[in-house]
N, C-alpha and C positions, 0 to 999 in steps of 0.2 A: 145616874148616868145611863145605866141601861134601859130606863122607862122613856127617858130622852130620845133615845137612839129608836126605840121602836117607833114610838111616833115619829119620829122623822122618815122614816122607812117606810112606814102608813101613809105618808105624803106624798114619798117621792111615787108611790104606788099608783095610788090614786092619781096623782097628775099624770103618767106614763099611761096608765088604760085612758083616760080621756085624750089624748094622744093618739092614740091608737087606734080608738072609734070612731075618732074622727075622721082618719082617715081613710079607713074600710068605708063609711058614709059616705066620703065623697069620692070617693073610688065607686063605688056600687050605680052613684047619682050619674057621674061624669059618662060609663058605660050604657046604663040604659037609654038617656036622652042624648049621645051622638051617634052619631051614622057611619057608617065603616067605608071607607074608601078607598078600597085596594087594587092593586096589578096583580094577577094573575098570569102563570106562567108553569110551564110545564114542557119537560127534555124526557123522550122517548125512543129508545132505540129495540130494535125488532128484529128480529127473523123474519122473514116470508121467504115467497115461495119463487114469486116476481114482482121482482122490480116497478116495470111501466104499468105492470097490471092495478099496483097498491096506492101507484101513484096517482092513478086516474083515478081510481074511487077517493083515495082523499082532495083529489081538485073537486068531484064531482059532489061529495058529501059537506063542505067545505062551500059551494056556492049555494048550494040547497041553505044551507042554514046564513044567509046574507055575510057570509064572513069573503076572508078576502085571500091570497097568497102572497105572502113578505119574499119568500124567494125559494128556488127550487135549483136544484142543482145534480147529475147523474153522472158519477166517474167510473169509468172501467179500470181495471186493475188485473192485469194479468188474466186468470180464466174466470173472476167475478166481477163483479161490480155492488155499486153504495149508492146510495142516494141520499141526500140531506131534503127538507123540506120544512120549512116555516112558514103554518098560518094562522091567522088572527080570526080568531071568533067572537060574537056576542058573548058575552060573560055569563051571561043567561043558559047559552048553549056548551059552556064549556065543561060539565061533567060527563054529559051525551056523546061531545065528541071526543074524548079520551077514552069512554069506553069503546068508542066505535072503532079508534083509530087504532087499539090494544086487541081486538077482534080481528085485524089482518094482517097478525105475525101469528106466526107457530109459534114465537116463544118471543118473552118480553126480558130482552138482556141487562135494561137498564129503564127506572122509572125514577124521576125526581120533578115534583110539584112543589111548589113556593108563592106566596103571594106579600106583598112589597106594601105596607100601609102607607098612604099617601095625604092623606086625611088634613095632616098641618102643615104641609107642605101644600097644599093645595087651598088653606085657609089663609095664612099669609100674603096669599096674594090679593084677598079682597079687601083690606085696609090699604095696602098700597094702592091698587086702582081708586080709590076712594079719594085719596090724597093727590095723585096727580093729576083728576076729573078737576077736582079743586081749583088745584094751581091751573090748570088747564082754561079754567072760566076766568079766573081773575088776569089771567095774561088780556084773554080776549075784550075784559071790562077796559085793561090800561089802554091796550091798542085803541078803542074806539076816540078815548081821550084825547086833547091836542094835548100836545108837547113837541120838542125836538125833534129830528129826524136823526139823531144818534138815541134817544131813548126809544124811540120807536122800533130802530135795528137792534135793539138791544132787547126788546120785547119779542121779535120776531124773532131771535135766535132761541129766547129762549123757549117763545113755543114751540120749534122744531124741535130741540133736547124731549122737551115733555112731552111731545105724540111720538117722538121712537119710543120715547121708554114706556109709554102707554099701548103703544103697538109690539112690542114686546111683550109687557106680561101679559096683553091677551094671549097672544100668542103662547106662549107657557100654559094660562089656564084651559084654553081648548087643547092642549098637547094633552095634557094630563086628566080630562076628562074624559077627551078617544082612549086615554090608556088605560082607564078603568071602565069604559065600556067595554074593549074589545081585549080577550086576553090571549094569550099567545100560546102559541104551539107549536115545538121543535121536533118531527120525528125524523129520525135518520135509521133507513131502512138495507138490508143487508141479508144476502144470500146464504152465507153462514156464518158461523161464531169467529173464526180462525181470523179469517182476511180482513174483518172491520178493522178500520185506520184507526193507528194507535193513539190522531187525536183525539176519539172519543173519549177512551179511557182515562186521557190525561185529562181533558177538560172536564170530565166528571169528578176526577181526585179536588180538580183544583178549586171548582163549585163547591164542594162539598166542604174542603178544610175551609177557603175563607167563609161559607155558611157556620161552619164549627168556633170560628174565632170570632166573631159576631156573637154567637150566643154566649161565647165565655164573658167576652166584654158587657154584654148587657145584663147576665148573670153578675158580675163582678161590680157594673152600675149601682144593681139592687143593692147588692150586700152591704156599698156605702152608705146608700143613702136609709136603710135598715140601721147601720151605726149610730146613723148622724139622729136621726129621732129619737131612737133610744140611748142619747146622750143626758139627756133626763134623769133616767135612770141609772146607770153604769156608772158616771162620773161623781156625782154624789156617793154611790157607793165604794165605789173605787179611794174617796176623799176619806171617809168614813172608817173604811180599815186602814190608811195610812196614820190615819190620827191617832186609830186605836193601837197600833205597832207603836209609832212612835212613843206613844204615853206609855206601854207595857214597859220599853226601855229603858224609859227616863227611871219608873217604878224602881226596875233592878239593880239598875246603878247603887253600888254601895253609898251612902252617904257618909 
């Protein structure tokens, strides 16, 4: 019984590392031959000294580098004043200008960079265009056809459906290829520590927890699907001491 039990433990063994190479291999395969596609983004808030002074060099630093301004905004408040500021730069240029832009505070109250992988979500869309290009020509082949002039209207509706919906996901894929060229940048600038509006702070808690519960969830992803592979392994074993419990029992039992 116990030479049984080992070799079978030798198996489940062995079939569990093959398992498991496998899929490090194709984990290893899948990273090196795709391409990364992300959004890039970054919320910065500062100290300075002035206001319209910081603001100008980030307008002027900002076009120097073909980027663009998403929007600007300057409130007073009592004896100070804030400013918010969003702009969008080549991706290329976007380490350059956080450092530049972290250069014209006296002190950097708040920094959080994150980037959004985009990659299959921006892959998806090229089987769908593929498919509606399709239908797209085959409408155009029936229309040339005689028939009806209700199959006809019925061919022409339905190529109008399928060039919105093809003018849409272009639309989608150029949105989301400007957004991983051009990455963003949020500085909201501030005279001193005290009077910055308290919805920085709360928008930065709130960034922060759902970034925090995001990672639990994806953390908590892995761990299932960690289970579910080494189901191989564990459940067989798992079978294996109930068996051997149960037999121990039966053994004890007085006859």
């Amino acid at each position: 019984m116990n030479k049984k039990i080992l070799i079978g433990l030798g198996i489940i063994f062995a079939i569990g590392l093959f398992f498991t190479t496998a899929d490090l291999a194709a984990a290893e395969n899948s990273s090196s031959n795709s391409s990364c596609l992300e959004v890039k983004t970054n919320t910065l808030n500062l100290l300075v000294k002035d206001i319209k002074e910081s603001q100008e060099k980030i307008f002027k630093f900002t076009e120097e580098k073909d980027g663009e301004i998403a929007q600007s905004a300057i409130t007073q408040r009592e004896e100070t004043s804030f400013a918010s500021i969003t702009v969008l730069v080549p991706v290329e240029n976007f380490e350059e200008a956080t450092i530049y832009f972290k250069e014209l505070g006296k002190k950097v109250l708040y920094e959080k960079t994150s980037s959004r992988n985009i990659k299959e979500e921006y892959c998806d869309l090229g089987p769908r265009l593929k498919n509606l290009e399709e239908e797209e020509d085959e409408l155009l082949k029936l229309m040339e056809r005689k028939g009806t002039i209700s199959e006809a209207l019925e061919a022409q509706r339905d190529l109008t459906r399928v060039r919105d919906e093809l003018r849409k996901i272009q639309g989608q894929k150029q949105c989301l290829e400007r957004e991983a060229k051009m990455a963003t940048i949020e500085i909201n600038l501030g005279l001193s520590e005290k009077p910055l509006p308290s919805g920085w702070r709360q928008t930065n808690f709130l960034i922060d927890a759902m970034e925090d519960l995001l990672t639990f969830l994806r953390m908590l992803g892995y761990f299932v699907i960690e289970v579910i592979v080494w189901a191989v392994v564990w459940v067989p074993l798992l079978l294996i001491i109930l068996y051997l419990q149960k037999s121990r029992r039966k053994a004890a039992k007085p006859r």
